[in-house]
C-alpha positions as CSV (number, residue, x, y, z in Angstrom):
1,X,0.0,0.0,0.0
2,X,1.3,3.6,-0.6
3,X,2.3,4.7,2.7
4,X,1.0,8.1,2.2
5,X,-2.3,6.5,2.2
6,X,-1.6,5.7,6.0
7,X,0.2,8.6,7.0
8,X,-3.1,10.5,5.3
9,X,-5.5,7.8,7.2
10,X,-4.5,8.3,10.6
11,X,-3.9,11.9,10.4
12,X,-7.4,12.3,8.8
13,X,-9.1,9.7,11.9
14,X,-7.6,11.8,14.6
15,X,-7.4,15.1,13.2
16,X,-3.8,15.8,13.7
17,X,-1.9,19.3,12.7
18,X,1.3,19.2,10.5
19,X,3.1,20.5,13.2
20,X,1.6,17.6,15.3
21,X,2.2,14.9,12.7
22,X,6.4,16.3,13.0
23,X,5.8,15.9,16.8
24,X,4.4,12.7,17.2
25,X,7.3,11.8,14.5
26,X,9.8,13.0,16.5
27,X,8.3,11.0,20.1
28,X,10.0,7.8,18.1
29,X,13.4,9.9,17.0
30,X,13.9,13.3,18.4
31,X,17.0,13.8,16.2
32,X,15.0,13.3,12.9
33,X,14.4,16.7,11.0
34,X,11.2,17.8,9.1
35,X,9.1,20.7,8.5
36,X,5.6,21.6,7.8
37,X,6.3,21.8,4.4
38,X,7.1,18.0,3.9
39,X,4.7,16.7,5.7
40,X,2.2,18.7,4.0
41,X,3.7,17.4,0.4
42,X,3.0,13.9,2.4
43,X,-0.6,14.6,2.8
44,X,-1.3,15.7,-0.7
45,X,-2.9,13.5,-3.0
46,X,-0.8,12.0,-6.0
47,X,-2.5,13.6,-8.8
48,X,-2.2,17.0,-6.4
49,X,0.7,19.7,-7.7
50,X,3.4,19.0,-5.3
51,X,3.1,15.9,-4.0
52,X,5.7,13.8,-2.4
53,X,6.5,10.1,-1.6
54,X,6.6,9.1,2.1
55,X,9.8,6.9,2.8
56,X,9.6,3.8,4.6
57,X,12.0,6.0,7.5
58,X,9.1,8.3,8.0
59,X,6.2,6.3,8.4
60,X,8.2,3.9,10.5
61,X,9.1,6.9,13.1
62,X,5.6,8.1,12.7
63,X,4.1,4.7,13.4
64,X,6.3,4.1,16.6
65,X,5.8,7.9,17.9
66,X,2.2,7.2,17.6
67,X,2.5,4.4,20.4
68,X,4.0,6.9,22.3
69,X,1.6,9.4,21.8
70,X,-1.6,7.7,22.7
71,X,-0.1,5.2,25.4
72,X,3.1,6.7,26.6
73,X,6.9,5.9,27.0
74,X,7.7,2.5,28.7
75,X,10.9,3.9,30.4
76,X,11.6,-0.1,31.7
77,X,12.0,-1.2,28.1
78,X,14.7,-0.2,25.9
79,X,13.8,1.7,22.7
80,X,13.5,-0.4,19.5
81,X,15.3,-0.4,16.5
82,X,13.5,1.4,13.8
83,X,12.6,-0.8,11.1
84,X,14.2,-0.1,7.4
85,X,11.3,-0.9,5.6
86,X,7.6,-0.8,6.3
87,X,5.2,-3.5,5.5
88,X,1.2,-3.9,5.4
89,X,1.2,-6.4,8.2
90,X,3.8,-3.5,10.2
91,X,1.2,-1.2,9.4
92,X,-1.7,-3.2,11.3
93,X,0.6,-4.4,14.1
94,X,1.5,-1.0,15.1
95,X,-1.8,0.3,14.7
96,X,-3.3,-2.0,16.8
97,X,-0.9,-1.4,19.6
98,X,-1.0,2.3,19.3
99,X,-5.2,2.0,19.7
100,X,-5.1,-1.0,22.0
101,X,-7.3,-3.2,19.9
102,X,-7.9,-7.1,21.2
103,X,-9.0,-9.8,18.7
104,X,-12.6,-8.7,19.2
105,X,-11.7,-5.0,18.4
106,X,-10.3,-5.7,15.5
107,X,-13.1,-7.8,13.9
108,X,-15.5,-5.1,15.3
109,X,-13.2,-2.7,12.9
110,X,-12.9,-5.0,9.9
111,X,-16.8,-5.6,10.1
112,X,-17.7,-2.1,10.1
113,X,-15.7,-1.5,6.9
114,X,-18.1,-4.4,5.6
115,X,-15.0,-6.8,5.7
116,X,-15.2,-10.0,7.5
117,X,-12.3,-11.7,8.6
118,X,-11.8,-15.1,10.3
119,X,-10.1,-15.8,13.5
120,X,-7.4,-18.1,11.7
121,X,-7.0,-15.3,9.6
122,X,-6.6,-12.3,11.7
123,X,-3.9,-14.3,13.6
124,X,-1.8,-15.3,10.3
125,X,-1.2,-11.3,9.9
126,X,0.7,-11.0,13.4
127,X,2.6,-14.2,12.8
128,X,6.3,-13.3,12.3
129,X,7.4,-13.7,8.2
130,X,9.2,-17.7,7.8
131,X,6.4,-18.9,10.2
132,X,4.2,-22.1,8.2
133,X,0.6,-20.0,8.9
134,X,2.1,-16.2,8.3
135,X,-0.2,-14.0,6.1
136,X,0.4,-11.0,4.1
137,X,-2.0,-8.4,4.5
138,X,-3.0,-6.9,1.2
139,X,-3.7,-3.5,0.3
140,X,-7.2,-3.8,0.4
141,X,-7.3,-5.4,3.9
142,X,-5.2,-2.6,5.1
143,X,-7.6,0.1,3.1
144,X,-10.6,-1.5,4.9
145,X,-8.7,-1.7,8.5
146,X,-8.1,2.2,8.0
147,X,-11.7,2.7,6.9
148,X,-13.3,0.6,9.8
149,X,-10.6,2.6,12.2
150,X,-11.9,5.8,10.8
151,X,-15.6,5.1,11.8
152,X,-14.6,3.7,15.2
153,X,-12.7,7.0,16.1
154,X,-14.7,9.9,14.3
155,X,-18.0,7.8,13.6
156,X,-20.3,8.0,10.3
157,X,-21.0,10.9,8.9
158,X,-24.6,12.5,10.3
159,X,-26.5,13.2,7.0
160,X,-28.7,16.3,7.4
161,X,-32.6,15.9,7.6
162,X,-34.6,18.8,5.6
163,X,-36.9,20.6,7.8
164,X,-40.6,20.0,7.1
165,X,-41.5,22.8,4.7
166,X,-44.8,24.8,4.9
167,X,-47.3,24.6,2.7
168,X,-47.6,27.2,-0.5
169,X,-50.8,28.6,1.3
170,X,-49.3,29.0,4.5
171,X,-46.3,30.9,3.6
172,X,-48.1,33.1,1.2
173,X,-50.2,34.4,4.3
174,X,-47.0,34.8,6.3
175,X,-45.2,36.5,3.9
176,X,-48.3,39.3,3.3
177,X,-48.8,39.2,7.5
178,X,-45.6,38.8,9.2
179,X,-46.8,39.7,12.2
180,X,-50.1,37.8,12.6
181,X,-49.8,34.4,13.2
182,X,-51.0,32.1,10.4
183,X,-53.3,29.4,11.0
184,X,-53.1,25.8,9.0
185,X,-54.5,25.8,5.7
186,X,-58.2,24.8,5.1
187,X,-58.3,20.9,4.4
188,X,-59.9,21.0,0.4
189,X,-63.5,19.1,0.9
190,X,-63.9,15.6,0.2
191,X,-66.5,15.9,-2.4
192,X,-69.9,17.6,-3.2
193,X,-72.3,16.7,0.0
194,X,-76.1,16.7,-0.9
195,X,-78.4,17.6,1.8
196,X,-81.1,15.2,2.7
197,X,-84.8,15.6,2.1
């Protein structure tokens, strides 16, 4: 997966600042230099003027200064080597230790993307790479893991419902009265009623 389309994800699902995207960033490596400017070329679509490529070195920094953000520095454990290269199933693996998702949170995440994964399955993608049941995670796995992250954190989007409109009779009146208050219009008659003998 193009790893702008995680740094984008995450920033999008938590609504993080380019200067706190170069913070968090800088949690995992304090001596790595950025500005705004990069991480705003980052964010950028591909097909945007002045878009960049984020490099395996920054997404892994950004990835491990996110565990740092959201669940603070274990000062008992020594810090970990940065990883040279960033994978799909690295992607998910730090992701769910930054949120602190169990098996059941992340199903709950896949399934509200609409994509259902097995319990055999989910557990292949944290095996180590060499091991007999390891799975790669694909891009669309990932793509619906950031999705079904998204609507966990910021929920779906509320749709608007149109206020009832009144009547053309109605609002004529009020217009021509503005200060008189209008009353319902007549209900038109049923049909023709003929009087008895």
């Amino acid at each position: 997966m193009i790893l702008n389309d995680v740094l984008r994800s995450v920033r999008f699902m938590l609504d993080l600042s380019e200067p706190k995207v170069i913070d968090i960033v800088q949690l995992a490596d304090p001596a790595f230099v950025l500005d705004k400017d990069e991480v705003r070329a980052w964010l950028l679509k591909e097909d945007e003027p002045g878009h960049q490529p984020c490099s395996d070195a920054v997404l892994a920094r950004f990835l491990d200064g996110l565990i740092v953000h959201r669940r603070g520095r274990n000062e008992n454990q020594p810090a970990r080597p940065i990883e040279a290269r960033i994978s799909n199933n690295l992607v998910l693996k730090k992701l769910r230790i930054a949120f602190e998702l169990t098996d059941a949170d992340m199903h709950e995440v896949f399934a509200a993307a609409g994509f259902a994964v097995s319990k055999p399955e989910l557990s292949a993608l944290f095996r180590q790479p060499g091991h007999r049941n390891y799975r790669p995670c694909g891009d669309q796995m990932l793509r619906n893991f950031l999705k079904g992250l998204t609507l966990r954190l910021r929920g779906a989007p509320r749709v608007a419902s149109a206020a009832p409109r009144a009547d053309v009779w109605t609002r004529s009146r009020a217009a021509a009265s503005p200060d008189r208050q209008v009353a319902p219009s007549p209900a038109a008659p049923r049909g023709r009623h003929t009087p008895r003998s």
